[in-house]
DRENDO-1510 file (C-alpha; in Angstrom, 1 decimal, always signed):
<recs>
REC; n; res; u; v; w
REC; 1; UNK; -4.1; -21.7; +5.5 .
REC; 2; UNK; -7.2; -20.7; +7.6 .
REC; 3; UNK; -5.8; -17.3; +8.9 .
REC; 4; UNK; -4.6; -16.4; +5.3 .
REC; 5; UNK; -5.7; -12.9; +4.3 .
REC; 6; UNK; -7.3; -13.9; +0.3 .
REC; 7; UNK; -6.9; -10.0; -0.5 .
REC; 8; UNK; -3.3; -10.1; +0.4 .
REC; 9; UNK; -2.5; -13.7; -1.7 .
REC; 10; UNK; -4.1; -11.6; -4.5 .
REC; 11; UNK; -1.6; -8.9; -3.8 .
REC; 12; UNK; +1.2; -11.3; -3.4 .
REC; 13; UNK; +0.1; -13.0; -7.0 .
REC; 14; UNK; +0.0; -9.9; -8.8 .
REC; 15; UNK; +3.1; -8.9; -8.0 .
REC; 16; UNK; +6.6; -9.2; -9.6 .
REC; 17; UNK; +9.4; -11.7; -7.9 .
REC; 18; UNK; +11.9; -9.0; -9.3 .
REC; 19; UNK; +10.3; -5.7; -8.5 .
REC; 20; UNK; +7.9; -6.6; -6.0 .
REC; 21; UNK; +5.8; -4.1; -7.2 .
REC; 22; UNK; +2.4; -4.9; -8.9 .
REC; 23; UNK; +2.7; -5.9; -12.7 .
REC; 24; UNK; +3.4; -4.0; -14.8 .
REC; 25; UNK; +2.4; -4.9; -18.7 .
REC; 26; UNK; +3.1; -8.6; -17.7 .
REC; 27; UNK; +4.5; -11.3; -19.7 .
REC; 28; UNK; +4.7; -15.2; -18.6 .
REC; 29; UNK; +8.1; -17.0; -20.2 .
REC; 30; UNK; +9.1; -20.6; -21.0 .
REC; 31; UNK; +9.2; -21.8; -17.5 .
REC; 32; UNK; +5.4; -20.2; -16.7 .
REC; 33; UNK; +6.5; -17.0; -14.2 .
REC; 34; UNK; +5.5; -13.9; -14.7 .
REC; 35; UNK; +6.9; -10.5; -14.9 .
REC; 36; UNK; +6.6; -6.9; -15.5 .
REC; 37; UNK; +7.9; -6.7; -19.4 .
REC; 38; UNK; +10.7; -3.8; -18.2 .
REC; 39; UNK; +11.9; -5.8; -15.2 .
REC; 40; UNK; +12.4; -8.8; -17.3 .
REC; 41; UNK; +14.0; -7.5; -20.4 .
REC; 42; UNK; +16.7; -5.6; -17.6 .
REC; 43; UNK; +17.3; -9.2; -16.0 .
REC; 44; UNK; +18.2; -10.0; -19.2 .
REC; 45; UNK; +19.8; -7.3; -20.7 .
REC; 46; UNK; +23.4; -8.2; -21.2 .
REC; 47; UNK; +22.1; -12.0; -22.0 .
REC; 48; UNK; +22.3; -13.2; -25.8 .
REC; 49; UNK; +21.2; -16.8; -24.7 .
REC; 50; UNK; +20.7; -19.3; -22.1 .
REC; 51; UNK; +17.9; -17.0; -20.7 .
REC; 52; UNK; +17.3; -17.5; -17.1 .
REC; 53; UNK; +14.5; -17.4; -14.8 .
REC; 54; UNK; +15.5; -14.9; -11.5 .
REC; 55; UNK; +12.4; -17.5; -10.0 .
REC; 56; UNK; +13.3; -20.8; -10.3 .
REC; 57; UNK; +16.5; -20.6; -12.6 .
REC; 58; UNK; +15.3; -22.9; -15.2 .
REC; 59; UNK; +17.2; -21.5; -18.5 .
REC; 60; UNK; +15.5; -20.8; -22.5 .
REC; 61; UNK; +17.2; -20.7; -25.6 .
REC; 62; UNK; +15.6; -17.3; -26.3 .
REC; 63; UNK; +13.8; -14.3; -25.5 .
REC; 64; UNK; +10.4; -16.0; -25.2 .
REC; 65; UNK; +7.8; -13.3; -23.8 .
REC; 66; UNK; +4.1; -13.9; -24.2 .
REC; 67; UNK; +2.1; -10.8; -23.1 .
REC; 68; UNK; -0.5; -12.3; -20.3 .
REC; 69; UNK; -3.8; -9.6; -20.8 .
REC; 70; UNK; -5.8; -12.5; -18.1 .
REC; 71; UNK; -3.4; -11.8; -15.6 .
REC; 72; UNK; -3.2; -7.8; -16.3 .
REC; 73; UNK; -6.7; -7.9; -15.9 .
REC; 74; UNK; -6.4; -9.5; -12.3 .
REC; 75; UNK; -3.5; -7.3; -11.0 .
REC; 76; UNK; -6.3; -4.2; -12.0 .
REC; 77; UNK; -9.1; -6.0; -10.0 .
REC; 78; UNK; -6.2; -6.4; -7.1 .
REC; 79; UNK; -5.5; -3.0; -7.1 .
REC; 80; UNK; -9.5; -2.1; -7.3 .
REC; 81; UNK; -10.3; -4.2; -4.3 .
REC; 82; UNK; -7.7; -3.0; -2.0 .
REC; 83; UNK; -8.8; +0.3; -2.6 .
REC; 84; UNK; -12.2; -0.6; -2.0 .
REC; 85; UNK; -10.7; -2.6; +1.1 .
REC; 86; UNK; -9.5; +1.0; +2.3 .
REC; 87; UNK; -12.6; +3.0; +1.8 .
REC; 88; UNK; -14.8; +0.1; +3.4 .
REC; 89; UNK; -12.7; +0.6; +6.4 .
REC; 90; UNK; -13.4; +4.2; +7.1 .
REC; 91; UNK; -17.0; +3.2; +8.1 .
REC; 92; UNK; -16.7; +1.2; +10.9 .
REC; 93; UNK; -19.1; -0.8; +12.6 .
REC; 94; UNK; -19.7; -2.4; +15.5 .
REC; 95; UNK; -18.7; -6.0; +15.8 .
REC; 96; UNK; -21.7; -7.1; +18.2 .
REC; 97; UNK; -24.5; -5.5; +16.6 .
REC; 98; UNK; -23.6; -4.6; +12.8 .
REC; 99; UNK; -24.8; -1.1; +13.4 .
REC; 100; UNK; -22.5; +2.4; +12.5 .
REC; 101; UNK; -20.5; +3.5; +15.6 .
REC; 102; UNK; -22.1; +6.7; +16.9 .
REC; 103; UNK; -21.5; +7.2; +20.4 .
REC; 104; UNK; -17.9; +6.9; +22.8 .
REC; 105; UNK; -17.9; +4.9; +26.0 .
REC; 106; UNK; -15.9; +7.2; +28.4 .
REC; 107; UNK; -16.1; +4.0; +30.5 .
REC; 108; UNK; -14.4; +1.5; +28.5 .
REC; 109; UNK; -12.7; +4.2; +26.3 .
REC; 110; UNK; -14.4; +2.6; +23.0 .
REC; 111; UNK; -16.7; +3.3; +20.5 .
REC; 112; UNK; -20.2; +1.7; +20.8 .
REC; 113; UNK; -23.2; +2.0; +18.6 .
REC; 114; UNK; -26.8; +3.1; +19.4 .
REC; 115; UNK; -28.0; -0.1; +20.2 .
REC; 116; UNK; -24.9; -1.0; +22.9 .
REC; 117; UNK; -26.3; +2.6; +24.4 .
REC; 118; UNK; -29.1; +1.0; +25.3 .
REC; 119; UNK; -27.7; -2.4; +26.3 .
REC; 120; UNK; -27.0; -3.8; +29.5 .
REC; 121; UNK; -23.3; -3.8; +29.4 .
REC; 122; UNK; -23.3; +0.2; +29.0 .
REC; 123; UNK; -26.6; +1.5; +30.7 .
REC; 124; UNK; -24.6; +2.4; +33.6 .
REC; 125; UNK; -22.0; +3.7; +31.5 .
REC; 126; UNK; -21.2; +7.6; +30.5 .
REC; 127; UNK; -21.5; +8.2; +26.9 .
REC; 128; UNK; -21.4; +11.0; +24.7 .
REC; 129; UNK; -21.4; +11.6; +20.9 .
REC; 130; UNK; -18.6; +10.3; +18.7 .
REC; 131; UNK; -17.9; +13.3; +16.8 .
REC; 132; UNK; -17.3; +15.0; +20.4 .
REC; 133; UNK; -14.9; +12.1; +21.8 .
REC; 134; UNK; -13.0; +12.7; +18.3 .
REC; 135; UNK; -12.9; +16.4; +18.9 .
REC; 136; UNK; -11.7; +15.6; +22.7 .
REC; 137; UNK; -9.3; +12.6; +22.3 .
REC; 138; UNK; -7.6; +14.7; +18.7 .
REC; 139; UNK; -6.4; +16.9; +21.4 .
REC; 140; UNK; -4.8; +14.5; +23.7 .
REC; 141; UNK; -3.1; +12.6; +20.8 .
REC; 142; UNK; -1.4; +16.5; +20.1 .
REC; 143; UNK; -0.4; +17.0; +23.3 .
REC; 144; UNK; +1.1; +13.6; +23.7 .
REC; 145; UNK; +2.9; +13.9; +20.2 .
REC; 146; UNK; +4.2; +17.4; +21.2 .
REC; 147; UNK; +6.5; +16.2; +24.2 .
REC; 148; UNK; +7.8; +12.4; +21.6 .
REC; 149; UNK; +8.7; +15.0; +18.8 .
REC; 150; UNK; +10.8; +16.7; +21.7 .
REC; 151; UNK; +12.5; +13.6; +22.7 .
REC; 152; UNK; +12.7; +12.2; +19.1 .
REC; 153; UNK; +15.1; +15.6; +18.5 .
REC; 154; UNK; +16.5; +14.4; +22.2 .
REC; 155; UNK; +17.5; +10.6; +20.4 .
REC; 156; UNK; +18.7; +12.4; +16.7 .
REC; 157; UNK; +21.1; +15.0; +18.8 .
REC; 158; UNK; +22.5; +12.1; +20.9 .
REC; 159; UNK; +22.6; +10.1; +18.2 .
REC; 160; UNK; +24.9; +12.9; +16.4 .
REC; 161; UNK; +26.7; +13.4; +18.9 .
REC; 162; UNK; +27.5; +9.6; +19.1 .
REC; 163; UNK; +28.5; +9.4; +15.5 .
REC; 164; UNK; +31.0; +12.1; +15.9 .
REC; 165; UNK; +33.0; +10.0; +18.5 .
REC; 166; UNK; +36.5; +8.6; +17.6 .
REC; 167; UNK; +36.7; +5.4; +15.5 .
REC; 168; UNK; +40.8; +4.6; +16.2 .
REC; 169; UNK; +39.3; +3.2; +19.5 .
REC; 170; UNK; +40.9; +0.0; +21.7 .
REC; 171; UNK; +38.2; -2.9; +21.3 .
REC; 172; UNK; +36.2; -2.7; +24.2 .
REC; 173; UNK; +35.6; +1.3; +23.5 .
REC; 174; UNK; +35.0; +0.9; +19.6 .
REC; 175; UNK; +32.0; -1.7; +20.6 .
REC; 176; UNK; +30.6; +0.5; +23.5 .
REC; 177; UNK; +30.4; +2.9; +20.9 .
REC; 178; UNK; +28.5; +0.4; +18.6 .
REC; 179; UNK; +26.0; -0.6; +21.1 .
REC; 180; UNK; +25.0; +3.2; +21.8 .
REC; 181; UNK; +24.0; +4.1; +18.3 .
REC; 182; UNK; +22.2; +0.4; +17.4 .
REC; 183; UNK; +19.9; +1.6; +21.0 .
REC; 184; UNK; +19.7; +5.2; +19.6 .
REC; 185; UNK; +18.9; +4.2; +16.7 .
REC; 186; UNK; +16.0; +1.6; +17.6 .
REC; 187; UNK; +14.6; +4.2; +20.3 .
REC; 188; UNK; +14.2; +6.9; +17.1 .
REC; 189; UNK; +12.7; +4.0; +15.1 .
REC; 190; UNK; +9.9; +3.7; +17.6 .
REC; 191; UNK; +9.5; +6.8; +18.1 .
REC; 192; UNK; +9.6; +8.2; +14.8 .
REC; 193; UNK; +6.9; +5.1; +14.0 .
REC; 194; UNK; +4.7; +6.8; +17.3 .
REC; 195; UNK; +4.7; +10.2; +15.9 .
REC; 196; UNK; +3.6; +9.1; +12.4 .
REC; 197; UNK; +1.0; +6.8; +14.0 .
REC; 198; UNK; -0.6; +9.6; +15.6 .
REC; 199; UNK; -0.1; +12.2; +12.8 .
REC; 200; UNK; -2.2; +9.4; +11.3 .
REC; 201; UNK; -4.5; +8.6; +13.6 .
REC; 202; UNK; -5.4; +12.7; +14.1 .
REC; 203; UNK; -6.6; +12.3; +10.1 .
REC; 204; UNK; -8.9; +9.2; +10.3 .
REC; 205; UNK; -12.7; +9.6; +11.0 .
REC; 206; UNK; -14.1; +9.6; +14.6 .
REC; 207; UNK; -14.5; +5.9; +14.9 .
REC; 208; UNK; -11.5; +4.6; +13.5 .
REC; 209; UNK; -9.8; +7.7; +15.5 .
REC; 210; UNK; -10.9; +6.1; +18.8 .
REC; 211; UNK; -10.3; +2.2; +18.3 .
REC; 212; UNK; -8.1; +1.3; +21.0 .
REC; 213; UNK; -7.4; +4.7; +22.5 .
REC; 214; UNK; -6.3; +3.3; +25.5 .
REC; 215; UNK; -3.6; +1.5; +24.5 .
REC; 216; UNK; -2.2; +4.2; +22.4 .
REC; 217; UNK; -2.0; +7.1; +25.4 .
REC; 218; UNK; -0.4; +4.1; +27.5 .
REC; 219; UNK; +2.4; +3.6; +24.8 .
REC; 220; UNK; +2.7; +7.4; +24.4 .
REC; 221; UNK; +3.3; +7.8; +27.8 .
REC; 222; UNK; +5.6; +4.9; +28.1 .
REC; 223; UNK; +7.3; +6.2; +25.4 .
REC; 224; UNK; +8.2; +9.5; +26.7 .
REC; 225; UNK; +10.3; +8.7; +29.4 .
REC; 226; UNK; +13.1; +10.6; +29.7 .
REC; 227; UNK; +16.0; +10.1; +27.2 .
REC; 228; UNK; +18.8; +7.7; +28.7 .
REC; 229; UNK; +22.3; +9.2; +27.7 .
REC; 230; UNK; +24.7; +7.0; +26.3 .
REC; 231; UNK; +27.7; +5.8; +28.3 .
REC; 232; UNK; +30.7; +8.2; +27.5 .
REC; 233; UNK; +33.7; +7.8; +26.0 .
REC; 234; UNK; +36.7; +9.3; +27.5 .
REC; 235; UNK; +37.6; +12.7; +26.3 .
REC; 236; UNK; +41.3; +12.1; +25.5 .
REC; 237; UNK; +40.4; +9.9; +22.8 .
REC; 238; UNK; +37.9; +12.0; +21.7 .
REC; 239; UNK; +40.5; +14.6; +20.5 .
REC; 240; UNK; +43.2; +12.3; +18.6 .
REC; 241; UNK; +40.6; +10.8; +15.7 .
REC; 242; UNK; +37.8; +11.3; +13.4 .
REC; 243; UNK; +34.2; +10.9; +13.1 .
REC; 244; UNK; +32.9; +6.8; +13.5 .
REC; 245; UNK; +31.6; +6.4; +10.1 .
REC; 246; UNK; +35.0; +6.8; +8.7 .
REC; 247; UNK; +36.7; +3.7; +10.9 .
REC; 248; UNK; +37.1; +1.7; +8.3 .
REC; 249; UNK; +40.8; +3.8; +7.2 .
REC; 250; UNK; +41.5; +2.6; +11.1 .
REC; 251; UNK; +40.3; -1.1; +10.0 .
REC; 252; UNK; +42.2; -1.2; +7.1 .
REC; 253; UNK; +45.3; +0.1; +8.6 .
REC; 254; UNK; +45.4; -2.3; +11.6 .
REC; 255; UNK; +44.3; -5.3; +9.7 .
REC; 256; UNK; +46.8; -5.0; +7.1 .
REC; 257; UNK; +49.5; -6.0; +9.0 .
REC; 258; UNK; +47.3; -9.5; +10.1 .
REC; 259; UNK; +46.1; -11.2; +7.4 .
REC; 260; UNK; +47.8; -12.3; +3.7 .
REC; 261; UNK; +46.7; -12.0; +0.4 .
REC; 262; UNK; +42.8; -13.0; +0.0 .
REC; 263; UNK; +42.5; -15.5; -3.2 .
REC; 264; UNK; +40.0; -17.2; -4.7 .
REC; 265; UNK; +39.8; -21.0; -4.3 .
REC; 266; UNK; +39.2; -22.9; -7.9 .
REC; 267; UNK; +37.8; -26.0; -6.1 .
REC; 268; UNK; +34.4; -23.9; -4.9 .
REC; 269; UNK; +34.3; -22.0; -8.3 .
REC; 270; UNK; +30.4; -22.8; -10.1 .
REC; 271; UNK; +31.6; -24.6; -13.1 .
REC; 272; UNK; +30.2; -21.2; -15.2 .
REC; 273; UNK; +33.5; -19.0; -13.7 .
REC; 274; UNK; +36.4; -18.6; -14.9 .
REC; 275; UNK; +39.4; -17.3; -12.7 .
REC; 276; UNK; +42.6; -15.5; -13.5 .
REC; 277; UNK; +46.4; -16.8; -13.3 .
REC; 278; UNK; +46.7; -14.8; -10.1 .
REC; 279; UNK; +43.0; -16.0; -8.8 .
REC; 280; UNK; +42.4; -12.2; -8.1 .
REC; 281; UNK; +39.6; -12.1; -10.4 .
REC; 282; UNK; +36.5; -13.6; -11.5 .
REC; 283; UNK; +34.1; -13.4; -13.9 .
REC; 284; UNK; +31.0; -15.7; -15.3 .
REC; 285; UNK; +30.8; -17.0; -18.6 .
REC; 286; UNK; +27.3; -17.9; -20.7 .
REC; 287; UNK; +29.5; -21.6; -21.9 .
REC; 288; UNK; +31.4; -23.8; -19.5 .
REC; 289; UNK; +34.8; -24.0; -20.7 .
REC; 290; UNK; +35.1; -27.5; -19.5 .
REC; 291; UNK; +33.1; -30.0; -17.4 .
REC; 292; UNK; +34.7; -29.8; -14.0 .
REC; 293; UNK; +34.6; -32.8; -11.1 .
REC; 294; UNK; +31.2; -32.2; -8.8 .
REC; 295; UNK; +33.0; -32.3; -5.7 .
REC; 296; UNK; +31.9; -31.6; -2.8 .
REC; 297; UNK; +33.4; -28.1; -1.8 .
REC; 298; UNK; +31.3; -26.9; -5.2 .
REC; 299; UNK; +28.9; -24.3; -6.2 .
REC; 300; UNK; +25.9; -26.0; -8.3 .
REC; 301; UNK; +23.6; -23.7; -8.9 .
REC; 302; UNK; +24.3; -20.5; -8.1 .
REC; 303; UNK; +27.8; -18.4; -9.9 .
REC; 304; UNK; +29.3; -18.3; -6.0 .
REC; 305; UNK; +33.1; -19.2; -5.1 .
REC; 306; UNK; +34.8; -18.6; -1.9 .
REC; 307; UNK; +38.6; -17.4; -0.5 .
REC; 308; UNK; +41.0; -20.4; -0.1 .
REC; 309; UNK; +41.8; -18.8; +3.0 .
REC; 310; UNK; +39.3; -18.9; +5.5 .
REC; 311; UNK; +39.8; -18.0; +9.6 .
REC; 312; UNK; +38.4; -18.9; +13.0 .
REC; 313; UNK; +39.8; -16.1; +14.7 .
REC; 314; UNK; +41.1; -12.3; +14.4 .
REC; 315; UNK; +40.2; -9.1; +12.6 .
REC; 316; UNK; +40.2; -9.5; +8.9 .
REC; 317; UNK; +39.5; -6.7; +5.7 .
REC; 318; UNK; +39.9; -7.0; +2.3 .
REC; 319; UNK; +38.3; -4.6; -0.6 .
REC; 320; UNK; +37.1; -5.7; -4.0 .
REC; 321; UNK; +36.6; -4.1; -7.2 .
REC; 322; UNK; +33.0; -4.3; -8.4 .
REC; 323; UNK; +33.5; -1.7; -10.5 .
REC; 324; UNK; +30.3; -0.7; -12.5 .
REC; 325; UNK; +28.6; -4.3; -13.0 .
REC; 326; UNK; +25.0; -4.4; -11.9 .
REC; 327; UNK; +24.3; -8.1; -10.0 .
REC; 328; UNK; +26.3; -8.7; -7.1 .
REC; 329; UNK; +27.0; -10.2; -3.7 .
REC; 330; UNK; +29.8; -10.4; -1.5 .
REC; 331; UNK; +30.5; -11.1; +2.4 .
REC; 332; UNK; +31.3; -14.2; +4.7 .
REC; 333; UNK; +29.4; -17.7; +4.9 .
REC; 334; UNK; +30.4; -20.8; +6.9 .
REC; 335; UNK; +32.4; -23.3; +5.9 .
REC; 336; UNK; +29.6; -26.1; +6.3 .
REC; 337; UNK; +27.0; -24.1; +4.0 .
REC; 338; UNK; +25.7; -26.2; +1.5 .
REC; 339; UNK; +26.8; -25.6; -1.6 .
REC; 340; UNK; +23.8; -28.0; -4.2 .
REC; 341; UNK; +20.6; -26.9; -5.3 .
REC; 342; UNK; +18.8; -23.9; -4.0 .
REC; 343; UNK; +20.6; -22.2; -1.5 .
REC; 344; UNK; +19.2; -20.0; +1.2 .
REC; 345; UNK; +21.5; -17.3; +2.1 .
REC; 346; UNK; +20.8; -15.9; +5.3 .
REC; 347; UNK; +22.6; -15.6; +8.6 .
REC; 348; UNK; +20.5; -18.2; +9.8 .
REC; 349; UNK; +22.2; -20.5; +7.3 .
REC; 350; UNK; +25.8; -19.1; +7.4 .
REC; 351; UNK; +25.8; -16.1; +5.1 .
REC; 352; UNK; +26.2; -13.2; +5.6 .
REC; 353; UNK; +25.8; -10.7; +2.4 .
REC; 354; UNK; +25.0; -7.5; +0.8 .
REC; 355; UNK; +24.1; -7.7; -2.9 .
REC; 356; UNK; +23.3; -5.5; -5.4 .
REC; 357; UNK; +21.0; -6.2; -8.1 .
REC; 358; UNK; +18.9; -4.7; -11.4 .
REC; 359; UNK; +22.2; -2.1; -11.1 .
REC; 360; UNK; +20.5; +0.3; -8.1 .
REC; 361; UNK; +18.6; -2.0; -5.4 .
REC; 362; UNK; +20.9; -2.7; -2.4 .
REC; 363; UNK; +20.2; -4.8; +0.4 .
REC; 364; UNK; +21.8; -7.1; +3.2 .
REC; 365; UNK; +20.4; -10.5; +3.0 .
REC; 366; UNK; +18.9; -10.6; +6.4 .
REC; 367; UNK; +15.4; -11.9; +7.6 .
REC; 368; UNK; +13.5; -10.3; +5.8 .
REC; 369; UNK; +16.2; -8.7; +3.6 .
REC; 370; UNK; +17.1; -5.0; +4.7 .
REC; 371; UNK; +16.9; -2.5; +2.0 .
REC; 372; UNK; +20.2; -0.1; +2.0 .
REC; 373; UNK; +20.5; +3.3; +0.7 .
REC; 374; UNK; +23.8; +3.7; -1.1 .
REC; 375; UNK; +25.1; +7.9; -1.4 .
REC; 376; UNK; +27.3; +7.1; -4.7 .
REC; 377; UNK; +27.5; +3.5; -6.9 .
REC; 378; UNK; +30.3; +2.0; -5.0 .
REC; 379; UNK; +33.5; +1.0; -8.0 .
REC; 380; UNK; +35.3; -0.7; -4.6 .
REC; 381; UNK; +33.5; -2.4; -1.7 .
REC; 382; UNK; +35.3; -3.1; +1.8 .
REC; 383; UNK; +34.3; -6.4; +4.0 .
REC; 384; UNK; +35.4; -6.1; +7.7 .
REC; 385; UNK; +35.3; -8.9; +9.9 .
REC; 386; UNK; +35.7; -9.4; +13.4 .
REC; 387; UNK; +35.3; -13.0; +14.4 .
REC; 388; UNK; +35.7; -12.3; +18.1 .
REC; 389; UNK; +32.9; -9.6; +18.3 .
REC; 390; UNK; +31.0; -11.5; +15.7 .
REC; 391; UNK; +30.5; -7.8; +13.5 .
REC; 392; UNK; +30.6; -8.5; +9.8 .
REC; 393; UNK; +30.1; -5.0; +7.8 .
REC; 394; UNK; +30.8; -3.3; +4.8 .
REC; 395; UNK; +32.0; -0.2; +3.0 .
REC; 396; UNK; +31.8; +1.9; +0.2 .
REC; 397; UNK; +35.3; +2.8; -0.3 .
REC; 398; UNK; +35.0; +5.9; -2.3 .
REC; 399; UNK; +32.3; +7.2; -0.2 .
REC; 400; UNK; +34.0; +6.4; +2.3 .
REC; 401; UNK; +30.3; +5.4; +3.7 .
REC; 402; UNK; +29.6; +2.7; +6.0 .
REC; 403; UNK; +27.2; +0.6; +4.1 .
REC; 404; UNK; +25.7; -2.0; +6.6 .
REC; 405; UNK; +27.2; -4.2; +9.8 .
REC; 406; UNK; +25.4; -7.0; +10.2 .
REC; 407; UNK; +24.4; -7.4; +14.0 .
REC; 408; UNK; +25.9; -10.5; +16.2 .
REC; 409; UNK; +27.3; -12.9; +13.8 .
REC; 410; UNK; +26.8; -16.5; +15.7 .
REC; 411; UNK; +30.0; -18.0; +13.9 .
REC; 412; UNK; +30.0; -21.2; +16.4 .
REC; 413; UNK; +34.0; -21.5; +16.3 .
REC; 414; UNK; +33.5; -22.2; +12.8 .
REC; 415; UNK; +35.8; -21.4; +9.8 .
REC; 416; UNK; +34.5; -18.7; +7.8 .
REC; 417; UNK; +35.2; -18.0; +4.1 .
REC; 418; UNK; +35.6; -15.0; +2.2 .
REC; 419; UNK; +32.4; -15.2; -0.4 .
REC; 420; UNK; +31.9; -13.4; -3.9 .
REC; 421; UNK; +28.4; -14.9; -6.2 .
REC; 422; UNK; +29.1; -13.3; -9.6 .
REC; 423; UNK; +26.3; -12.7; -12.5 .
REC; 424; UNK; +26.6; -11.2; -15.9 .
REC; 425; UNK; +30.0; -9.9; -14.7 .
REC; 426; UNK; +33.6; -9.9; -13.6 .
REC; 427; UNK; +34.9; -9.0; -10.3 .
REC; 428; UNK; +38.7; -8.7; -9.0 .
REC; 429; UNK; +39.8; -8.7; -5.5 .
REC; 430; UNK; +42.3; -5.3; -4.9 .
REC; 431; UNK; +45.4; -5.0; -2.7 .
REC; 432; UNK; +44.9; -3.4; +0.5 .
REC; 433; UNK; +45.7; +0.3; +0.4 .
</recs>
């Protein structure tokens, strides 16, 4: 592709599919990807054969790792030239002449070099040194970061204040409340972004400093509008319950009494897991017990099975026991997902997920995936679901932490399962407490 950035397809190539940082003491395997040697040996620590590829999937009998020293040699000469990237950008020149930027058009609030000085387009223009613009303009940037940082501490107090609001709350109330932290949030996002973006900007040399100056005081000053309180909540339910966070006890307690036990349906099962009597539990063997029909309700390729009992209406919660295994996933997906070859499980497709993987890295598998910060190693995890509001989210249950809640959830009227992809592991759904 024309518009493709060759330094950042370098980056991209030197870097692991399972870390996503750059390799690290890379070795290629059977199937020809590459990985850092520690990342690789993890995937495939609790493996003593069938070896698979976390890229493509493609299985070896054994542990085949060849060190590649050619490709170690380019992830160095990617790391090298982005550097060089980043120094080459401190001395910026101008794009019409190719000369160093040395003087600031108070006109068109933009660098120029000596040569635009002189040129038709700025004779009539008012220009002084760059080094005194810089000195100048640093000081405005201050004095517009001084009243964001104020309303930044503005958004985190409301924000606080919102998170402290009752969680037993009729339905209307509970997503009122919902809709005031996501806005809360996304205004301390942006702002927080500003104010780092000007604590940068304050650092860089004169020229860089001054690129597009214009625009940046506009979005300050856009930005620091005053902040726009939430709607309230009434008081009187304000005094009966505890702090949001915690509204999963509430969930489990109302939903409890509206939905049965959630088993596992054999007929979706990968032909690689094995369920209990009960089909509570699950876990994934290395050797198929037997060859089971291909049918179409099946998982192929990846170790996924779904609840028999699926709905297309209500509040629904169930909890299951992941207790200290290390690859994961669990949420809802439609029942008209496609369940051969690769799969590509996003909302946009019909899942909607949080998985754990490599033991510590949490996300939700949105577009692009959202990393999640997990307090303590959740043994139990909690899936809510309410089909109505379209609000899938999940919970650490000893925590008692609110992991992640997916946004709108376009469901379509569609039947939604219960889904669980095991690897390397067993997993057993637990009775509602």
């Amino acid at each position: 592709m024309s518009g493709t950035d060759p330094l950042e397809t370098l980056r991209v190539e030197a870097s692991c599919s399972v870390c996503l940082e750059y390799l690290q003491d890379p070795v290629i395997i059977e199937c020809g990807h590459n990985f850092c040697r520690r990342c690789i040996t993890r995937w495939w620590a609790e493996l003593a054969r069938d070896f698979p590829c976390p890229v493509c999937r493609k299985t070896s009998r054994r542990r085949a790792l060849r060190p590649n020293r050619q490709l170690g040699n380019m992830v160095e000469a990617a790391r090298q030239l982005r550097g060089a990237k980043r120094k080459a950008g401190e001395e910026s020149r101008c794009q019409t002449h190719g000369q160093a930027l040395a003087r600031f058009c108070r006109d068109d609030q933009a660098p120029v070099c000596l040569l635009c000085e002189i040129s038709h387009a700025h004779r009539a223009h008012a220009l002084v040194p760059l080094d005194v613009a810089a000195l100048e303009y640093k000081g405005k940037l201050r004095r517009c970061r001084e009243p964001l940082e104020r309303k930044l501490e503005a958004v985190a107090s409301c924000r606080a204040r919102e998170e402290k609001k009752p969680s037993e709350l009729k339905r209307e109330i509970l997503q009122r409340l919902q809709a005031n932290l996501a806005r809360l949030g996304e205004q301390r996002r942006v702002l927080a972004a500003l104010v780092a973006e000007l604590e940068e900007k304050c650092l860089q040399p004169g020229a860089e400093m001054l690129k597009d100056i214009k625009d940046t005081l506009a979005r300050c000053e856009a930005a620091a509008a005053p902040v726009e309180e939430p709607a309230s909540v009434p008081i009187e339910l304000e005094k009966n319950f505890c702090s949001f966070p915690r509204q999963y006890f509430t969930l489990r307690k109302i939903t409890r009494r509206l939905i049965g036990e959630v088993t596992l349906d054999p007929d979706t099962a990968h032909p690689n897991l094995v369920l209990s009597e009960d089909r509570k539990s699950v876990r994934f063997v290395e050797v198929r017990p037997r060859d089971l029909p291909d049918t179409p309700r099946r998982f192929t390729i990846y170790p996924c099975v779904l609840a028999a009992q699926g709905f297309t209406s209500g509040r629904h919660y169930w909890e299951v026991e992941v207790g200290d295994k290390t690859h994961w996933a669990l949420g809802v997906c439609k029942d008209s997902v496609s369940r051969k070859g690769e799969l590509t499980p996003l909302p946009e497709t019909g899942y909607w997920r949080v998985r754990l993987w490599n033991g510590d890295k949490y996300a939700a598998t949105t577009t692009p995936f959202t990393p999640l910060t997990v307090r303590v190693k959740p043994k139990r995890v909690g899936v809510f679901v309410d089909y109505e509001a379209g609000k899938v989210s999940f919970y650490a249950v000893g925590s008692r932490q609110r992991i992640f809640t997916f946004p709108v959830a376009s469901f379509s009227g569609e039947r939604v399962f219960p889904y669980f992809c095991v690897l390397l592991s067993t997993i057993k759904l637990s009775p509602k407490g």
